[in-house]
Residue frames as qw, qx, qy, qz and C-alpha x, y, z in Angstrom:
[[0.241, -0.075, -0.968, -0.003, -3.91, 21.42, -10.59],
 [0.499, -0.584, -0.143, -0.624, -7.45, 21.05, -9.88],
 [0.452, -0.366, 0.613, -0.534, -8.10, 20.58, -5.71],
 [0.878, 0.136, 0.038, -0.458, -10.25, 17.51, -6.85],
 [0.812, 0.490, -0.271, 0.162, -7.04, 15.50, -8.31],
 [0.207, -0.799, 0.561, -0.053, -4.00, 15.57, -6.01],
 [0.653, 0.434, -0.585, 0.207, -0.78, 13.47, -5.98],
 [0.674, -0.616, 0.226, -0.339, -0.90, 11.47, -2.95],
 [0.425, 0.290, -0.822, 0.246, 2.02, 9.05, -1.36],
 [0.639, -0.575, 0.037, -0.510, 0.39, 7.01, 0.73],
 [0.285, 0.320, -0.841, 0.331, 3.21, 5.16, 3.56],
 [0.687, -0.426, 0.419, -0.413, 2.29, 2.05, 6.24],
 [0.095, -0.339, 0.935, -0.036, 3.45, -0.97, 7.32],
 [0.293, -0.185, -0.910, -0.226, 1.55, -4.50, 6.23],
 [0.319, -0.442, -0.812, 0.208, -1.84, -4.04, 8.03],
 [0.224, -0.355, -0.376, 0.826, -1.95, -0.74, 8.39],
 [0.376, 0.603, 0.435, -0.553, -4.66, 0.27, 6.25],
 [0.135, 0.424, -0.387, -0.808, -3.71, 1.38, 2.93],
 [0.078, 0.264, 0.846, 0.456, -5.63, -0.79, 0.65],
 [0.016, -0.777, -0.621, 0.097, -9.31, 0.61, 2.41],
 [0.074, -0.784, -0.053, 0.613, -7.90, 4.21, 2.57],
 [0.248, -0.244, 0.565, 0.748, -6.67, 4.07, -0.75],
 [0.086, 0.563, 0.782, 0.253, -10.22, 2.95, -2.16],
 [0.108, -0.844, -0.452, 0.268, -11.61, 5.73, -0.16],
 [0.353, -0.535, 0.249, 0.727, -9.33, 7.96, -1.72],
 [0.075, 0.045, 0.762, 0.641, -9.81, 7.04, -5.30],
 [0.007, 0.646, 0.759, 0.078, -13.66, 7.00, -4.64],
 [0.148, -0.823, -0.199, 0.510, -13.59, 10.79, -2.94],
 [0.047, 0.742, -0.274, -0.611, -11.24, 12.39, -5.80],
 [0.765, 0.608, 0.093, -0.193, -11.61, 10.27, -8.38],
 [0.076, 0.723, -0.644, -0.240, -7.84, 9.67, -9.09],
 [0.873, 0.170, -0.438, -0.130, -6.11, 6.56, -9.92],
 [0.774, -0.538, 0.288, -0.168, -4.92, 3.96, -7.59],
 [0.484, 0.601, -0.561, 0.300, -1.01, 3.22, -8.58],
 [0.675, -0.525, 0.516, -0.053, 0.68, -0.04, -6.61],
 [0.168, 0.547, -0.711, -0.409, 3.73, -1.27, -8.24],
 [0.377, -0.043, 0.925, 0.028, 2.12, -4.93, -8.31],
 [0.493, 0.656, 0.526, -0.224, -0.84, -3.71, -10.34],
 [0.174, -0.777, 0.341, 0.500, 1.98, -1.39, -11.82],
 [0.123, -0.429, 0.869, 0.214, 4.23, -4.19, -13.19],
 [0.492, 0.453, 0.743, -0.017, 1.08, -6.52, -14.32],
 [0.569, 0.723, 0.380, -0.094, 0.00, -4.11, -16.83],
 [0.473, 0.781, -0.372, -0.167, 2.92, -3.12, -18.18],
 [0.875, -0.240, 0.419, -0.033, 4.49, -6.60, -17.72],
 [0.794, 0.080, 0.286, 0.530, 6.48, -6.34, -21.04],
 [0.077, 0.984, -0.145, -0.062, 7.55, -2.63, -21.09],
 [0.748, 0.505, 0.039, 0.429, 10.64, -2.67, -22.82],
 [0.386, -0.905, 0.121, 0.130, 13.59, -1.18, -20.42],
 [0.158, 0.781, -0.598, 0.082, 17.59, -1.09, -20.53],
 [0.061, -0.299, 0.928, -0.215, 17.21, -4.02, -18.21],
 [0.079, -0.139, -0.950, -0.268, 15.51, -5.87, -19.72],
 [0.475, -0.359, -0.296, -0.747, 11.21, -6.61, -19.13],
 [0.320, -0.359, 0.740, -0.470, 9.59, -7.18, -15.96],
 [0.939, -0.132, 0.000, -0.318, 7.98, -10.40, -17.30],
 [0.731, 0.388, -0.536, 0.169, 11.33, -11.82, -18.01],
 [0.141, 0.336, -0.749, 0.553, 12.08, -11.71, -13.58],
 [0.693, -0.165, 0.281, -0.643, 8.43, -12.27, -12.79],
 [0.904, 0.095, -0.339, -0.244, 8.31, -15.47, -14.87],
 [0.523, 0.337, -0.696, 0.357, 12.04, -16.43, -13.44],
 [0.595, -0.690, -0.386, -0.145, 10.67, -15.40, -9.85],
 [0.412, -0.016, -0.239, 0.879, 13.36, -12.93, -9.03],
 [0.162, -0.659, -0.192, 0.709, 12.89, -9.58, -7.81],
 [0.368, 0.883, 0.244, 0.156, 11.87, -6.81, -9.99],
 [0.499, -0.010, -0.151, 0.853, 15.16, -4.29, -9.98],
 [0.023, 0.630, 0.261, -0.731, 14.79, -0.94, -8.58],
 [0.018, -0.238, 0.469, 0.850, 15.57, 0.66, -12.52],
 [0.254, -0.257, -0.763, -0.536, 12.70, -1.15, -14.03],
 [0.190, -0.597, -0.604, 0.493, 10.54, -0.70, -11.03],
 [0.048, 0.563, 0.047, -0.824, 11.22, 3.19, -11.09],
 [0.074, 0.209, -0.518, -0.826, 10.43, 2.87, -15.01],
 [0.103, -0.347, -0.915, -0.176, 7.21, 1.40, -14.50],
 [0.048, 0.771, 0.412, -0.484, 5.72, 3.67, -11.98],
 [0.043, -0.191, 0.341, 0.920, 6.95, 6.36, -14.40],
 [0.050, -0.240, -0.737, -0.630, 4.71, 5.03, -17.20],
 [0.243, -0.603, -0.753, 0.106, 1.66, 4.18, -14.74],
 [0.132, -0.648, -0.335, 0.671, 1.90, 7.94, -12.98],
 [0.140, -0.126, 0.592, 0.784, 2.21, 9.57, -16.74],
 [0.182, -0.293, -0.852, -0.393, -0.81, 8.10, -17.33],
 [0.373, -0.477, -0.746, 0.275, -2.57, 9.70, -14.44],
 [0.194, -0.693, -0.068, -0.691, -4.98, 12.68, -13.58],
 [0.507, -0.521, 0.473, -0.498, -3.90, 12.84, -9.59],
 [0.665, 0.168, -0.727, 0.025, -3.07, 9.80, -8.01],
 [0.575, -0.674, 0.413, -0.212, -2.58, 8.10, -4.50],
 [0.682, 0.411, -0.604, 0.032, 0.44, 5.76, -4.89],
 [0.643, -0.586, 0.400, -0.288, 0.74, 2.92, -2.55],
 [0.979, 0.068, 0.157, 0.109, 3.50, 0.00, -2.49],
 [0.532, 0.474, -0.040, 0.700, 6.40, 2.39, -4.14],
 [0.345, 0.679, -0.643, 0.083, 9.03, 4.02, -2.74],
 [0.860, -0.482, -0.167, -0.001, 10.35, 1.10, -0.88],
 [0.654, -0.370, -0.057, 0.657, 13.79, 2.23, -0.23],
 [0.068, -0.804, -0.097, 0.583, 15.24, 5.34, -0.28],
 [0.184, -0.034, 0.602, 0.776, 16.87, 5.32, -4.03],
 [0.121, 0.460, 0.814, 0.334, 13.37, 4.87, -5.07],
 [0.041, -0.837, -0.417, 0.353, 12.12, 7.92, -3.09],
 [0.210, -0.583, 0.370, 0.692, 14.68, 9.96, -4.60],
 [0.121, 0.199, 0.811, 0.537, 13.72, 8.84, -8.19],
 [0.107, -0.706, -0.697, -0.058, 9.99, 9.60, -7.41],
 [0.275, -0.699, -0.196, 0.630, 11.23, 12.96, -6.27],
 [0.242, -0.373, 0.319, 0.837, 12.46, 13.48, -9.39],
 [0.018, -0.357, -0.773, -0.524, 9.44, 12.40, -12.08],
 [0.283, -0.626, -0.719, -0.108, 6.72, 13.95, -9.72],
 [0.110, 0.138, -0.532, 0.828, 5.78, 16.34, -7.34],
 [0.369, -0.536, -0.758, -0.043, 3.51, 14.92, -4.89],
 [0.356, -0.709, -0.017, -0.609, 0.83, 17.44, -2.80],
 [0.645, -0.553, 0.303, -0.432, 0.86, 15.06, 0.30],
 [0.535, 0.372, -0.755, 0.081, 2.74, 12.23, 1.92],
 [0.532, -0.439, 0.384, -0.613, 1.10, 10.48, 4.82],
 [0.341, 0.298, -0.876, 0.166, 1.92, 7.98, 6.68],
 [0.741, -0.517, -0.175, -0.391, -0.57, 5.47, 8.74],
 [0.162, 0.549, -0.690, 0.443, 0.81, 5.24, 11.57],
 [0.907, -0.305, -0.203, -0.208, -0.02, 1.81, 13.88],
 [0.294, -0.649, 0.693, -0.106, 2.10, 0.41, 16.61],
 [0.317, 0.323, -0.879, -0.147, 3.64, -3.06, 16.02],
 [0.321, 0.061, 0.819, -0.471, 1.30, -4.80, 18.61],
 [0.587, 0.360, 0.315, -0.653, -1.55, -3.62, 16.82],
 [0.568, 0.357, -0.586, -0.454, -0.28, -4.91, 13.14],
 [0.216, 0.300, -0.926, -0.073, 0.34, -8.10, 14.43],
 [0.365, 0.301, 0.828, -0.301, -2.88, -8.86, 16.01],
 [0.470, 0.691, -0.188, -0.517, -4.27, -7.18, 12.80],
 [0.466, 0.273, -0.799, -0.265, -2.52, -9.56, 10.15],
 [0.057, -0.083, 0.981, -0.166, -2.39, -12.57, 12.65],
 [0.377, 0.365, 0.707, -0.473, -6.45, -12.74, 13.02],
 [0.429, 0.391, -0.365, -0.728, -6.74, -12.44, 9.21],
 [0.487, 0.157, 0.859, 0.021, -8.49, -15.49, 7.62],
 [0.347, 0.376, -0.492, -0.704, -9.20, -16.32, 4.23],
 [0.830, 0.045, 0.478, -0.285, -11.31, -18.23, 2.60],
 [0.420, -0.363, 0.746, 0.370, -10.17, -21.19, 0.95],
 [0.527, 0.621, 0.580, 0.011, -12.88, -20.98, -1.87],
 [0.407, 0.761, 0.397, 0.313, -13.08, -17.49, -3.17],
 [0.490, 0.323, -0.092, 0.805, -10.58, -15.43, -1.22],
 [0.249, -0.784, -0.244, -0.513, -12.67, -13.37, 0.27],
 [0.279, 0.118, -0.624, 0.720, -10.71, -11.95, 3.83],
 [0.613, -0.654, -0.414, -0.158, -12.49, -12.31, 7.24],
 [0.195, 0.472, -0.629, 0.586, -10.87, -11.22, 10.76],
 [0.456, -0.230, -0.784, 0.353, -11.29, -12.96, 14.13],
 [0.249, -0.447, -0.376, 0.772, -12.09, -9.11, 15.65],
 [0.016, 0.340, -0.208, -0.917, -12.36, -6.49, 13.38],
 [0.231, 0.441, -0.657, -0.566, -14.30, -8.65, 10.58],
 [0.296, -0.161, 0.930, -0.146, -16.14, -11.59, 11.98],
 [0.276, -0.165, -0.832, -0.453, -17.90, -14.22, 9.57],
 [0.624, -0.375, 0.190, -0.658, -21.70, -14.76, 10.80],
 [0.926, -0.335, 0.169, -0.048, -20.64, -18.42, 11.58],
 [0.343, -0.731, 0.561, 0.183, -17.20, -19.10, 12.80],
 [0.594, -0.336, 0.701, 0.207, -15.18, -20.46, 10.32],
 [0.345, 0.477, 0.799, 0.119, -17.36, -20.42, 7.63],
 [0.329, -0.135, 0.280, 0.891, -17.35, -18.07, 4.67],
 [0.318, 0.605, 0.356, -0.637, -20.12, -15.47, 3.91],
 [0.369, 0.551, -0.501, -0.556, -19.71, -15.17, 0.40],
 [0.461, 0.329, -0.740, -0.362, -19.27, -18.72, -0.62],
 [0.953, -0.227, -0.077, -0.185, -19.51, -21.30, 2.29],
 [0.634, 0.556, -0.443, 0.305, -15.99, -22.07, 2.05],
 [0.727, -0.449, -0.208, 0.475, -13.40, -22.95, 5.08],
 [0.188, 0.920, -0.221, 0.262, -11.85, -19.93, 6.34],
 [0.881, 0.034, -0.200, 0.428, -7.93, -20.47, 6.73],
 [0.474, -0.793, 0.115, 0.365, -5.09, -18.70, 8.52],
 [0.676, 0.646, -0.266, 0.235, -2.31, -18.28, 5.60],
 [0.838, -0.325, 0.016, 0.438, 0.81, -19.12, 6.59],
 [0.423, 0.444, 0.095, 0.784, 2.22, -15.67, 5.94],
 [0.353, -0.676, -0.104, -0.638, -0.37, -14.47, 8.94],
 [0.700, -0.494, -0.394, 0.333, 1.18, -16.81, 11.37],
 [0.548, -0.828, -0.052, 0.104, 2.76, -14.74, 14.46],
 [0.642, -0.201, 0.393, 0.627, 6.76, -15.41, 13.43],
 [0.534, 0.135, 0.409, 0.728, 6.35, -14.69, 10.05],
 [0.029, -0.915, -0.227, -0.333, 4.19, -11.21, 10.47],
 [0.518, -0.784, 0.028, 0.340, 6.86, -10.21, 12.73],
 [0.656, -0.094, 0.502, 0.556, 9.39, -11.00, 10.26],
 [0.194, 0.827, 0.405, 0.337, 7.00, -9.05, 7.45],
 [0.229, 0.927, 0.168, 0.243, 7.55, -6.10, 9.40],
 [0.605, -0.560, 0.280, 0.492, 10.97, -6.01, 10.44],
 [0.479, 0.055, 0.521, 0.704, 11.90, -6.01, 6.72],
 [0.026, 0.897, 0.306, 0.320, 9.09, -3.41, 6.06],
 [0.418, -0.884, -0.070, 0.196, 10.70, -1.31, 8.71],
 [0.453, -0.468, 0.371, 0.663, 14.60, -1.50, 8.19],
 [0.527, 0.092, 0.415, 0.736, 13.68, -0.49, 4.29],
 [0.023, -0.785, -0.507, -0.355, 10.90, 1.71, 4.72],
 [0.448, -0.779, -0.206, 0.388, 11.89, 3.44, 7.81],
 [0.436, -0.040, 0.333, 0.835, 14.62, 5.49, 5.24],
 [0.038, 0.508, 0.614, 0.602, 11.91, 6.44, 3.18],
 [0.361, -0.871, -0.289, -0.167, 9.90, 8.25, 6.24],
 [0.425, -0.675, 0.004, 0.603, 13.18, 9.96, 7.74],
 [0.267, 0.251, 0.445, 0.817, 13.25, 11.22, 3.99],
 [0.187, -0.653, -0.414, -0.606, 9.76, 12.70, 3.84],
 [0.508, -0.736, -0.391, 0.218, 10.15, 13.42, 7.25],
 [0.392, -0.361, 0.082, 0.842, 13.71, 15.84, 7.04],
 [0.279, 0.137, 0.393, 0.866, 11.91, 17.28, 4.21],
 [0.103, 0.155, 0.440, -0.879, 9.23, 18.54, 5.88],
 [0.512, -0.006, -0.325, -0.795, 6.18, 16.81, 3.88],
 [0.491, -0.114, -0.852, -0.143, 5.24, 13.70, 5.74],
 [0.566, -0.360, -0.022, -0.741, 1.83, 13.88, 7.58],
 [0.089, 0.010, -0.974, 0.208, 1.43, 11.02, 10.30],
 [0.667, -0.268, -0.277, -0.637, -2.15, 9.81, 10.38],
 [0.378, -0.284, 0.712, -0.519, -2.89, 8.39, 13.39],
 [0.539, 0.103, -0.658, -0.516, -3.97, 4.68, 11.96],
 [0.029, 0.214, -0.872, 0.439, -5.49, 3.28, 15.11],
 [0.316, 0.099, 0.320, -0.888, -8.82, 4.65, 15.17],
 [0.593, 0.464, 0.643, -0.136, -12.07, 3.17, 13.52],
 [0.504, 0.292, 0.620, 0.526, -12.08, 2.97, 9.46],
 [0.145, 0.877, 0.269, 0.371, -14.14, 6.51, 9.49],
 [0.365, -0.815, 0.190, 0.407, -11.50, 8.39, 12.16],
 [0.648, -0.226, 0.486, 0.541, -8.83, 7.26, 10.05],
 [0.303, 0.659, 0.542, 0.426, -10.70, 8.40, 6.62],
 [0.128, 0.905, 0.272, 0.300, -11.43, 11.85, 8.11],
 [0.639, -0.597, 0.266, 0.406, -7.79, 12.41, 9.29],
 [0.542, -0.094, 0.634, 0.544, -6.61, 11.61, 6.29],
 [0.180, 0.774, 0.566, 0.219, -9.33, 13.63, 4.13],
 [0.265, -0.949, -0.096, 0.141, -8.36, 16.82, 6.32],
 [0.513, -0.577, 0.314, 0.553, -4.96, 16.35, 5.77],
 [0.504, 0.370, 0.645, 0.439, -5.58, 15.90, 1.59],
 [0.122, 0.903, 0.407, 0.072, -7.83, 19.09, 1.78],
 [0.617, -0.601, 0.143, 0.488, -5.20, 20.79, 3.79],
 [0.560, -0.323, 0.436, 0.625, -2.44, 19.80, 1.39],
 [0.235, 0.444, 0.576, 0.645, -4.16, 20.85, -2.08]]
């Protein structure tokens, strides 16, 4: 494998970076950016044992794990190097992914619950064009009021205080398997996600170089 391409797993709770680090990933090695929601859109009527995943998207069930694990297949198949972010979420799945793949690096961003939750909670969107703003990290040049469009920026009711707590409790009790996996097996890297958007990047760069 060239050094230029690796197979990256990339693990954090809601807030904890992975969308920007992933970009920065894909931009630096050129790989592809695998997340089972972008996954499951494009192969939306692959043709499984159980059945296709439009037939639970349309119903608004859960995806099963089986048809899950046979998507990412297809999607990682399809890939020179990767960084895969959104998949395993429980531990069957990690164990599945163990078997179709074998990934250079696994790294986790590691953030403390305080921090996600003022992180999500101070997220604002606008109600025009989507575009995401933060109270702290992110701030519009006039409060409330969307750079991109004009638009009202809103709080989503998924960013309130309760229900980001709630977000990662259920991230935690199914993910937390998944990192005492890659953790007993001696390949999960903890990146220290606290730092500013370029600490975090060249943590996580070092640790890529490192692993390949």
């Amino acid at each position: 494998m060239s050094q230029s391409q690796p197979k990256i797993l990339l693990l954090g709770a809601p807030g904890a970076g992975k969308g920007t680090q992933s970009k920065n990933i894909v931009e630096h090695y050129g790989v592809d950016h695998v997340t089972t929601g972008d996954a499951l859109r494009a192969n939306k009527d692959l043709e499984t044992e159980h059945g296709t995943p439009r037939e639970y998207m349309e119903a608004g069930e859960l995806v099963p794990d089986p048809v899950v694990n046979e998507i990412v297949k297809a999607a990682l198949k399809d890939a020179d190097g990767f960084v895969l972010d959104g998949y395993p979420r429980n531990l069957s799945q990690a164990e599945y992914l163990g078997e179709i793949t074998d990934l250079d690096l696994v790294a986790l961003l590691d953030v403390s619950t305080d921090e996600l939750v003022d992180r999500l909670t101070g997220r604002r969107v606008c109600s025009e064009c989507g575009a995401n703003f933060h109270v702290e990290f992110n701030q519009p040049d006039e409060e409330g009021v969307c750079d991109e469009c004009g638009g009202d920026l809103v709080q989503r009711d998924d960013d309130t205080e309760e229900t980001v707590k709630e977000r990662l409790k259920v991230f935690e009790e199914n993910t937390q398997p998944v990192i005492d996996h890659y953790e007993e097996t001696g390949a999960l890297v903890r990146i220290d996600g606290e730092g500013s958007l370029d600490e975090v990047w060249a943590d996580l760069e070092a640790a890529i170089d490192d692993a390949v």
